[in-house]
C-alpha positions in Angstrom: -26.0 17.3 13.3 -23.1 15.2 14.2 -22.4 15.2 17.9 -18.8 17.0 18.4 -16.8 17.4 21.1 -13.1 19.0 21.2 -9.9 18.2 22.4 -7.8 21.1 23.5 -4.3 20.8 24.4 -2.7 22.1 27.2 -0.6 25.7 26.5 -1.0 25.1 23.0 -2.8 28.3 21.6 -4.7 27.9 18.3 -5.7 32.1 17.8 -9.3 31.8 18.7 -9.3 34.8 21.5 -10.7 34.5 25.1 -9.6 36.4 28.1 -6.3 37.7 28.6 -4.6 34.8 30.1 -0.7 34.2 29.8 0.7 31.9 28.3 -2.0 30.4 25.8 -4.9 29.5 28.9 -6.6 32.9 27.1 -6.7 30.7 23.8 -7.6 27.7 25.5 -11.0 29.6 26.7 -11.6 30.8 23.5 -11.6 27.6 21.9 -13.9 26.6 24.5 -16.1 29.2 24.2 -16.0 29.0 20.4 -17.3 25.1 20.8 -20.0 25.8 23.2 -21.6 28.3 20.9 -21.1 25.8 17.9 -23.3 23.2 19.9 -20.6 21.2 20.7 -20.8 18.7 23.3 -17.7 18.7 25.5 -14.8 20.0 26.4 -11.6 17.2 26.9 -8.1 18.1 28.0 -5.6 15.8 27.4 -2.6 15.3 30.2 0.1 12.7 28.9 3.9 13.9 29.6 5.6 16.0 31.5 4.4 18.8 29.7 0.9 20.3 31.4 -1.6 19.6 34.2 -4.8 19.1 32.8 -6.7 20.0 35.9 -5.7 23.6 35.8 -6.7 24.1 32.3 -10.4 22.4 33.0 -10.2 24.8 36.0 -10.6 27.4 33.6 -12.4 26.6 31.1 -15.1 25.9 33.5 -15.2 29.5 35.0 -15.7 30.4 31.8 -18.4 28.6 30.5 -22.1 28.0 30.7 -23.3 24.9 29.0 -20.7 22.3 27.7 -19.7 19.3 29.2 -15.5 19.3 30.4 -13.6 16.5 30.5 -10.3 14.9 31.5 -8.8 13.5 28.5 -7.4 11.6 30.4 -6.1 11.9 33.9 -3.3 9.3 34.3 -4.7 6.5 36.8 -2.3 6.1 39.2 -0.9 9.9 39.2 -3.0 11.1 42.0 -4.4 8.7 45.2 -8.0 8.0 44.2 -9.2 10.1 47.4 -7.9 13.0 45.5 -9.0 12.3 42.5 -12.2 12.1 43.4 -12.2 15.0 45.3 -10.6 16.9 42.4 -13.6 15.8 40.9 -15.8 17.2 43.8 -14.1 20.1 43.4 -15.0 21.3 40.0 -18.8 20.1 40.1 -18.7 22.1 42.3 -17.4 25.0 39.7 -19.3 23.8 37.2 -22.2 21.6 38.7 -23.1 18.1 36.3 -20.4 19.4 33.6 -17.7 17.1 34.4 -16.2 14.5 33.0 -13.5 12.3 34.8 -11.4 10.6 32.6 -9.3 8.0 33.4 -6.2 6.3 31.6 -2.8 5.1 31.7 0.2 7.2 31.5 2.5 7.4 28.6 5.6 4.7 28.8 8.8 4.9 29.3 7.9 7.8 31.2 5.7 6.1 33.4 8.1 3.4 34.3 10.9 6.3 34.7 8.8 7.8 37.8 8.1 4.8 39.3 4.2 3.8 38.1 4.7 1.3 35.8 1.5 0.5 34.3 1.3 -3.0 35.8 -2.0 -4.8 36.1 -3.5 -2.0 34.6 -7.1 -3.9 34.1 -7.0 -4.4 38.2 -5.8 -0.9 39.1 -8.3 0.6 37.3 -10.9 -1.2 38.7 -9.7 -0.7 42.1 -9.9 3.2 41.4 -12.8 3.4 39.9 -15.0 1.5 42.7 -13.1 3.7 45.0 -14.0 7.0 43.3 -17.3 6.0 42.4 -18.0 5.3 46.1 -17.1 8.8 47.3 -18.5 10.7 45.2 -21.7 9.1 45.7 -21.3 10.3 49.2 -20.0 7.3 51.0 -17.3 6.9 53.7 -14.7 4.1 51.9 -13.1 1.7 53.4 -11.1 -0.5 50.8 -8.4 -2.9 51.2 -7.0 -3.7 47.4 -3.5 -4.2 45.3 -3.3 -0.8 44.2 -5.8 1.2 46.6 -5.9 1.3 50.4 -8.6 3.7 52.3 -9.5 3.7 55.9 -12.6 5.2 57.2 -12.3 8.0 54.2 -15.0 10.3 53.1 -15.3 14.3 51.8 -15.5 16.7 54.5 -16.4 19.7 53.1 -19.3 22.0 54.9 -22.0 20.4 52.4 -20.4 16.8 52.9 -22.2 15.6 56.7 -25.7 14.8 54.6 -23.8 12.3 52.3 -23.8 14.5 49.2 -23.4 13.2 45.7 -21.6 14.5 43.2 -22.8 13.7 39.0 -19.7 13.5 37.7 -19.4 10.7 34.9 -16.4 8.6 34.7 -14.7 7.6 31.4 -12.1 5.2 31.0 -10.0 5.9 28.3 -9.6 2.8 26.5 -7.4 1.3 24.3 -7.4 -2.9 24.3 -10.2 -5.0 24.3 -10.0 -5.2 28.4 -10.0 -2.2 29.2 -12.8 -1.2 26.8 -14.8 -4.7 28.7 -14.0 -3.0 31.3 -15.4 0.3 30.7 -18.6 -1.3 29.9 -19.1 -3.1 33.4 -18.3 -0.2 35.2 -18.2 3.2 33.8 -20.2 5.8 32.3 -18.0 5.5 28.9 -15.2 4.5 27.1 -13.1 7.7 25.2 -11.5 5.6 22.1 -8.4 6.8 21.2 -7.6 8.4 17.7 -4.8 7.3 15.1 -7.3 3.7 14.6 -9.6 2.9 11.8 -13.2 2.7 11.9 -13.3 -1.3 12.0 -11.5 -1.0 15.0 -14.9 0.6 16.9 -16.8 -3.0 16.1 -14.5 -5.1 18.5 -14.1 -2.5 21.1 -18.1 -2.3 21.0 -18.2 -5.6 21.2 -16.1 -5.8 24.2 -17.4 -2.6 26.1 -21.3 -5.0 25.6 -19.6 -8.2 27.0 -18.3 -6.1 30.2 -22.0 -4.7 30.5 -23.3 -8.5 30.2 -21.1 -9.3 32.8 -22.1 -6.8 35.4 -25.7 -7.1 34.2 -26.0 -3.2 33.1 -27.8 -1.5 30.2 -26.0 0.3 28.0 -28.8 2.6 27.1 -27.3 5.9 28.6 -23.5 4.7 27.8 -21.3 7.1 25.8 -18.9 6.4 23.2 -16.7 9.6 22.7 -13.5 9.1 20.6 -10.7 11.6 19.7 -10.3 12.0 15.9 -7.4 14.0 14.8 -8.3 16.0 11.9 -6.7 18.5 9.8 -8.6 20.2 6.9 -7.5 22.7 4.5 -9.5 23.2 1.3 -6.7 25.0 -0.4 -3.7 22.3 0.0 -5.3 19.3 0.4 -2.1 17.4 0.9 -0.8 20.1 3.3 -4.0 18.7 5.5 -3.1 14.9 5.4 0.9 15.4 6.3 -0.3 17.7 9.6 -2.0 14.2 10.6 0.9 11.9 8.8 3.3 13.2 10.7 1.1 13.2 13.7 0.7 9.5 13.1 4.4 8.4 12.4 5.5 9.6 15.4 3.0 7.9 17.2 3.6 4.6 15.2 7.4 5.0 16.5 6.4 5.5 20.3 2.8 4.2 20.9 2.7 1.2 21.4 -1.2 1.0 21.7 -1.1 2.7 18.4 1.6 0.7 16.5 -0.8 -2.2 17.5 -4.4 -0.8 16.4 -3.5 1.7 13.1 -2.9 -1.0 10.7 0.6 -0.4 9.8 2.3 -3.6 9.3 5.7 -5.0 11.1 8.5 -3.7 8.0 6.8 -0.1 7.9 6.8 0.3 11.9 10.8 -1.4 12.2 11.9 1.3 9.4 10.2 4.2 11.0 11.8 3.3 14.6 15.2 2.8 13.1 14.7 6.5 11.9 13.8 8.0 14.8 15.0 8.0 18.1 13.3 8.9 22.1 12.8 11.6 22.2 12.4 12.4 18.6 13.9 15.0 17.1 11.8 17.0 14.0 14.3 16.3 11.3 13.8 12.5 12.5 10.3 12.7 12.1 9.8 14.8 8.9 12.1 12.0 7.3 10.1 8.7 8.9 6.8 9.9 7.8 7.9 9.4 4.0 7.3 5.8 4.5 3.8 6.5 5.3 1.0 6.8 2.9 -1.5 9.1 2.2 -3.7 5.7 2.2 -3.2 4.6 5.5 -3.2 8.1 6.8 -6.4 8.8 5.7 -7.7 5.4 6.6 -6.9 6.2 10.2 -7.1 10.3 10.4 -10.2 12.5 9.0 -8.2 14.8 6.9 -7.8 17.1 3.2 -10.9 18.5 2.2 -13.5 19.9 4.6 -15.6 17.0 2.9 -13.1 14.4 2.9 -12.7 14.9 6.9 -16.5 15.0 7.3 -17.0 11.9 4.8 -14.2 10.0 7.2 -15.9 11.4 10.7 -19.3 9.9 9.7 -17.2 6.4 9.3 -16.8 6.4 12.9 -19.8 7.5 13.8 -21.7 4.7 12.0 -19.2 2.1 13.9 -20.4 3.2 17.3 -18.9 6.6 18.4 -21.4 8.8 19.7 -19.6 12.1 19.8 -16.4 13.0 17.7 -14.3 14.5 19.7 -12.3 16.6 17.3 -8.4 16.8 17.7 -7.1 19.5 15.4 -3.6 19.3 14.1 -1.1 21.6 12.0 0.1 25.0 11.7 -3.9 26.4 11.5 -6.0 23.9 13.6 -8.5 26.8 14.7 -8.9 27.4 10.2 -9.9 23.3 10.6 -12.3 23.9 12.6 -13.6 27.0 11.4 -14.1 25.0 7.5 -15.7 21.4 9.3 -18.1 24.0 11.0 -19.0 25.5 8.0 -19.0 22.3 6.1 -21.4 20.8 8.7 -23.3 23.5 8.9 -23.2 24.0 12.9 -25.1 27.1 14.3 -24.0 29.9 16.4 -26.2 28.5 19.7 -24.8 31.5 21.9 -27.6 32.7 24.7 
């Protein structure tokens, strides 16, 4: 079967049961739990705005499940020194021992520049992290003089830390541009691709992510190539499916830059949609920008409509290098969506 994984969003309940939690965390787990008894492969929790901390939610999930992998989807780079990072990460392999992802990106702009952590020289910052992290977790005491990062003498010290324990947790850096996917390849485990690009896109990021392995003289044998997919599916309304993701994607055209630059709309459609809408965007301004966009190059970009169609479009990234579809359900019914692509696919109950 195709290799899934699922994006859950912070607080944002989709009616799939789980524990009585407030204030949609009970949903949350039930999503998770539905996944890891449909074979899917990981868990990833998104954390962009000012909205939700994603570590509390992976907390969580992690308690309880058994079996599926959770991961950060992403953790903004600079939002945390990389000593605690990394021992966030520590933290919950030790909750949920080689389960964890850490996923690494940059934070959502203006807002990043509005706190104070611009995303300059994001290629060096991250690199700068990720040696950092890397380094502790594999037990190490770090001492690192950079640009971005500075440790003196710094290692864990919990009670199982004196023997220089190691911790499995991969890191994934979420990339977007051809550096930072290089980049992933000469020094991560894997690159998360973002959604909202077309399938073409995966053949120069892949091309990148190998000329970063080249360069750091790694195999890419046991590298993973996750990428979110928004998908919306309703077998009923067809059309009702591809305007959950259009309007998904206009609004993302107006304020995402990365996406603006990678979705193939061209220069006239992106200046008309940003003269309709404004920062942030109202829901009137975004109903009326997305009747610019068309079904074509929402589709083209978006696995939605019929359980088919999204299953048809899904494999289209998968043949250009993604190695698990990480599933990022939009609309009014997103647990329906992926209720009817399980079906479709045919996944199994896999529950112990």
């Amino acid at each position: 079967m195709e290799n899934f994984g699922l994006m859950i969003s912070s607080g944002a309940p989709m009616g799939s049961g789980g524990p009585d939690l407030p204030n949609g965390y009970g949903d949350m787990v039930g999503q998770a739990q539905w996944a890891e008894e449909h074979g899917f492969e990981c868990i990833w929790v998104g954390e962009g705005r000012l909205a939700n901390n994603g570590v509390v939610p992976m907390s969580v999930i992690a308690a309880y499940t058994k079996r599926i992998k959770i991961g950060s989807g992403i953790l903004p780079y600079r939002t945390r020194n990389p000593a605690l990072l990394a021992v966030t990460a520590k933290t919950l392999d030790d909750l949920a021992p080689g389960r964890i992802r850490l996923g690494l990106g940059g934070w959502w702009e203006p807002l990043a520049t509005r706190v104070g952590l611009p995303n300059n020289k994001p290629l060096k910052a991250m690199r700068e992290i990720i040696t950092v992290v890397r380094q502790l977790l594999d037990g190490q005491e770090v001492t690192y003089e950079g640009e971005f990062v500075n440790l003196d003498s710094v290692k864990f010290d919990g009670k199982s830390d004196d023997f220089g324990r190691s911790y499995p947790v991969e890191i994934h850096i979420g990339a977007v541009r051809m550096g930072m996917c290089a980049l992933s390849g000469e020094i991560a485990d894997g690159a998360l691709l973002d959604f909202l690009v077309p399938p073409s896109y995966n053949d120069e990021a892949l091309l990148a992510i190998q000329k970063g392995a080249e360069k750091s003289g790694r195999s890419l044998d046991n590298f993973q190539v996750p990428q979110l997919i928004a998908v919306s599916v309703n077998n009923d309304d067809r059309q009702q499916a591809i305007d959950d993701c259009k309007e998904f994607l206009t609004q993302y055209i107006a304020q995402q830059p990365h996406i603006t630059e990678f979705c193939g709309a061209d220069e006239d459609l992106v200046a008309r949609i940003k003269s309709i809408m404004g920062w942030p965007a109202t829901k009137a301004q975004i109903r009326e920008a997305m009747k610019l966009v068309s079904n074509d190059l929402t589709q083209d970009v978006a696995a939605c409509g019929t359980a088919t169609e999204a299953l048809d479009r899904i494999s289209a990234w998968v043949d250009h290098g993604c190695t698990e579809s990480v599933l990022t359900p939009l609309g009014a019914d997103a647990y329906g969506t992926l209720e009817q692509i399980a079906s479709a696919a045919n996944l199994r109950n896999v529950r112990d």
